[in-house]
C-alpha positions in Angstrom: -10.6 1.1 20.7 -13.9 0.1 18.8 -13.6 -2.2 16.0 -16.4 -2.9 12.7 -16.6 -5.0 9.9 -17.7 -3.4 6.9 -18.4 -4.2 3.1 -17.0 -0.5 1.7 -16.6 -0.2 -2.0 -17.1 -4.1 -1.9 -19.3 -3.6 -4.8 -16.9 -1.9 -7.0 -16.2 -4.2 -10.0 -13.3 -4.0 -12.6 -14.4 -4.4 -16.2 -13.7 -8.2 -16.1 -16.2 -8.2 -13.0 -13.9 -9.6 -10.7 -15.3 -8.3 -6.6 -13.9 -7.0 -3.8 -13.9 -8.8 -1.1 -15.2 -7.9 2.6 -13.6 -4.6 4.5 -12.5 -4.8 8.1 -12.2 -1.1 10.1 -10.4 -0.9 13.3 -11.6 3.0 14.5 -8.6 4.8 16.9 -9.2 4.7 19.6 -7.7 8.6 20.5 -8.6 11.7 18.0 -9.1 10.8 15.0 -6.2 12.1 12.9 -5.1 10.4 9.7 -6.7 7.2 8.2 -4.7 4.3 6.2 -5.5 2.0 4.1 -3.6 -1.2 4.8 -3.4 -3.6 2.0 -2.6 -7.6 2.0 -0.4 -9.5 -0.2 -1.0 -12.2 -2.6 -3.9 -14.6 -1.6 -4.5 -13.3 2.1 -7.2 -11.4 2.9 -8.0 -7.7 5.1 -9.1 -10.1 8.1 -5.4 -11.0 9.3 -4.8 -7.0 9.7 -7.9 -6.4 11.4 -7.8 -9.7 14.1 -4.0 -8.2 14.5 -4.6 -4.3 15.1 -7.6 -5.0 16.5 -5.9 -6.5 19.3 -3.2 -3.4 19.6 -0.8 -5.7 17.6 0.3 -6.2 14.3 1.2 -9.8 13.2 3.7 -10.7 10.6 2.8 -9.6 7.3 3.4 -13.1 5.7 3.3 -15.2 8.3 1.1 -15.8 11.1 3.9 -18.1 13.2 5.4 -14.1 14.2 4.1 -11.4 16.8 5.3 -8.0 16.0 5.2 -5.3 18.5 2.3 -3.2 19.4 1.5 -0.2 17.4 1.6 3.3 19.9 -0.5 4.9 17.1 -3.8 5.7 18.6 -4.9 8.4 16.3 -4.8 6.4 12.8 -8.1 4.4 11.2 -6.4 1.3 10.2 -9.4 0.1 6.7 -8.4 -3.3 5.7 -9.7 -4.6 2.6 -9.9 -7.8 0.4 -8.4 -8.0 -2.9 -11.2 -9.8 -5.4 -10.3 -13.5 -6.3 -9.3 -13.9 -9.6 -6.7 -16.0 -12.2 -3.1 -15.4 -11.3 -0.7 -16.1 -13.8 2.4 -16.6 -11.6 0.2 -19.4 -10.2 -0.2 -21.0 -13.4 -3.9 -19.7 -13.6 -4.9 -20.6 -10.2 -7.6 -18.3 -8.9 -6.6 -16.5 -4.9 -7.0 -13.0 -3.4 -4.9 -10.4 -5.8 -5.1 -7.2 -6.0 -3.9 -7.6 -10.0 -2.7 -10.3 -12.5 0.9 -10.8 -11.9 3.5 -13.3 -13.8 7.4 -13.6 -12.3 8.7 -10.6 -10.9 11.9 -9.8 -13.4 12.8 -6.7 -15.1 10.3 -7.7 -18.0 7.1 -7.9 -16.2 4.3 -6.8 -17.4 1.9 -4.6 -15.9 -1.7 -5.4 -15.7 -3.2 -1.4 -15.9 -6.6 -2.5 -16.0 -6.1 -4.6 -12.6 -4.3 -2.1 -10.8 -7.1 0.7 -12.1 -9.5 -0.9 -10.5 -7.4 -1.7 -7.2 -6.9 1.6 -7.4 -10.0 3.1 -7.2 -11.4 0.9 -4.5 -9.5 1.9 -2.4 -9.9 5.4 -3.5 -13.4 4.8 -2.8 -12.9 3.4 0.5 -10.7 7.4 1.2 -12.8 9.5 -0.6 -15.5 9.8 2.4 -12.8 10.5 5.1 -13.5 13.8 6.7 -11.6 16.4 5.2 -9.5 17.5 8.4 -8.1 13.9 8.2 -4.7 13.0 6.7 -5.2 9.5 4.6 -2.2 7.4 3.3 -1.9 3.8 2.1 0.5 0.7 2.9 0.9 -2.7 2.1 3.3 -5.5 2.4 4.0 -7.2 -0.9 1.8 -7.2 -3.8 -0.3 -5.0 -1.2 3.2 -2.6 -1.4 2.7 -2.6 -5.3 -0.7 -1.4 -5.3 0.0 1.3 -2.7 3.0 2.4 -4.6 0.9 2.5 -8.0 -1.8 4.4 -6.4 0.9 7.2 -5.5 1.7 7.2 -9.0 -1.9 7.7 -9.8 -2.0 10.8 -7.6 0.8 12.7 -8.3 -0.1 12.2 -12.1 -3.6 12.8 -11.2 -5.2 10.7 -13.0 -5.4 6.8 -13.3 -3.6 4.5 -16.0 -7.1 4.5 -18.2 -7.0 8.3 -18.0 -9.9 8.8 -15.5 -8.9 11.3 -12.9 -7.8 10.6 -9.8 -9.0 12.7 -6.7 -7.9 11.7 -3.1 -5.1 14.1 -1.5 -2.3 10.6 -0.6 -0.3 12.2 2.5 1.8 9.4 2.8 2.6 5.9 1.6 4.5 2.8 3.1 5.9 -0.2 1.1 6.9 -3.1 2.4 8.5 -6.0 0.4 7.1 -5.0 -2.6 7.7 -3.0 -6.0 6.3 -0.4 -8.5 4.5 -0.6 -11.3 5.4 1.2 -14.3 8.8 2.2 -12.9 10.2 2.9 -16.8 8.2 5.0 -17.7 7.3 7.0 -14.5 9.8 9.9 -14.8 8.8 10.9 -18.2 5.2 11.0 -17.3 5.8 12.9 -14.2 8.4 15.6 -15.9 6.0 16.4 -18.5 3.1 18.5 -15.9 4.3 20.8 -13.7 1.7 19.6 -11.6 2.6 16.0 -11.4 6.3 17.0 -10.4 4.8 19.3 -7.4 2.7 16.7 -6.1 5.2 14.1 -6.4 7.6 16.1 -4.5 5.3 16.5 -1.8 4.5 13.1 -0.6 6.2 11.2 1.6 7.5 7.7 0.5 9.0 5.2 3.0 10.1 1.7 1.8 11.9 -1.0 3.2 13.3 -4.4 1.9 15.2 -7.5 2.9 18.2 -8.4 1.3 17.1 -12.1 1.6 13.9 -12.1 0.3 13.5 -14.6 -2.1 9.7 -13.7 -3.4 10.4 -10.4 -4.2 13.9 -10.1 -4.6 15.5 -7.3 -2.8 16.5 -5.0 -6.0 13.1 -4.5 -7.1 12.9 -2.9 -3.7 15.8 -1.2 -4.2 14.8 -0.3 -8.2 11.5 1.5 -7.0 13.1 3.8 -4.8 15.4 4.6 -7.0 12.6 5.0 -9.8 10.5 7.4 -7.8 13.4 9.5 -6.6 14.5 10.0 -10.1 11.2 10.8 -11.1 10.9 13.5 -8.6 9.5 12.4 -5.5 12.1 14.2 -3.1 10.6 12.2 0.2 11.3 8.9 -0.3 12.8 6.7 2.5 14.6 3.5 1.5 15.4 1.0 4.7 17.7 -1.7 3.6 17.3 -4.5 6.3 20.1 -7.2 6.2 19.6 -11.1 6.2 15.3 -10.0 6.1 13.9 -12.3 3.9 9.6 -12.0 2.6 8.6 -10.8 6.1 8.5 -8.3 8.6 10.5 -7.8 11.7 10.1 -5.8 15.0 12.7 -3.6 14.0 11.2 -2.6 10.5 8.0 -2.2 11.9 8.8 0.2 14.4 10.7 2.6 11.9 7.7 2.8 10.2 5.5 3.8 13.3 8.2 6.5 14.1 7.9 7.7 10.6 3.9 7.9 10.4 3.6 9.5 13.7 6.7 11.9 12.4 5.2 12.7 8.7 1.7 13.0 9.7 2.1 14.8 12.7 0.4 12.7 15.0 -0.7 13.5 18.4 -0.1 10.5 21.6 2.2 8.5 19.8 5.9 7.6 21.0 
């Protein structure tokens, strides 16, 4: 397996000017097959994800004191970004790696489009030059879990929250510990193109939550797969994992290799 450190898209800057931080690579090291962008949570950086798969392992996705097991999946490119560094309201104000403004996670939270936009669409950027005979998804653990969701959103409504389109072909997405934006008003907004509702129902959704997780509590989980199957996306996994708090597991991880290698039809992978 080769490895690279790269500055992709790093120079993509949301209207309040806020950067992107550096991108790590990790190439497979079999045929090149599908790409994913894997995306951090809330004030870590694409470095942890890249020292872990770089060395055919994938660490906790919160913590650093667990070692998950290897990942048999030699055919993905693993792109590991950095969210810019910005004010985070939850945080009192306190600047750290986000990928959007966030306050408490409750059923009245508000949505920071312009943030999420501009996530968005870096990591768009970082897909949009994958050769075209190469399936490309997106994951994340937490507020990394958010974005990926939202950018699902984004394509099967084709188009971005500001209106600009949006253009990459998303064959899959995995969320872990995390929650989507917009979830009230994502089934109107999908039921009202014909378009919208095919592409929703072709994707494939897997997320998974613990029912002890006490930063994002486990019925947002539960919430956004609910949201998105009512809105039309026919392929969405929900794993409930008992007694899990805001980490990952051996367990959960390994569901999710099973899946990709399933849904993406991946060659050399057990």
């Amino acid at each position: 397996m080769s490895y690279s450190r790269q500055s992709m898209g790093s120079g993509f800057r949301s209207t309040r000017g806020y950067e992107f931080g550096r991108t790590y690579v990790v190439r497979p090291k079999g045929k090149h097959q599908a790409t994913i962008v894997w995306l951090h949570g809330l004030g870590d950086n694409g470095s942890r994800y890249y020292n872990a798969l770089s060395h055919a392992f994938l660490h906790s996705l919160c913590s650093s004191s667990q070692l998950l097991e290897s990942l048999p999946l030699p055919n993905i490119k693993w792109i590991c970004p950095t969210a810019p560094s910005r004010p985070v309201s939850l945080l009192g104000g306190f600047p750290c790696t986000a990928w959007f403004d966030v306050g408490e996670i409750s059923e009245d939270l508000h949505d920071d489009i312009e943030g999420l936009d501009a996530s968005a669409a870096h990591i768009a950027n970082l897909l949009s030059t994958e050769p075209t005979d190469v399936k490309v998804g997106i994951g994340g653990f937490s507020m990394g879990a958010a974005i990926a969701l939202y950018s699902t959103t984004c394509y099967a409504l084709g188009r971005y929250g500001n209106g600009l389109p949006y253009t990459i072909n998303l064959r899959a997405t995995v969320g872990l510990s995390g929650w989507l934006p917009g979830w009230r008003s994502l089934r109107s907004k999908i039921e009202s193109s014909n378009e919208a509702a095919r592409r929703a129902a072709s994707i494939p959704v897997i997320l998974a939550h613990g029912t002890s997780d006490d930063v994002v509590p486990y019925r947002f989980g539960e919430t956004s797969a609910q949201a998105l199957a009512m809105a039309g996306f026919r392929q969405v996994m929900f794993k409930q994992y008992e007694g899990l708090g805001h980490y990952t597991v051996p367990k959960e991880m390994n569901e999710v290799v099973h899946w990709l290698a399933s849904r993406l039809g991946l060659e050399g992978s057990r």
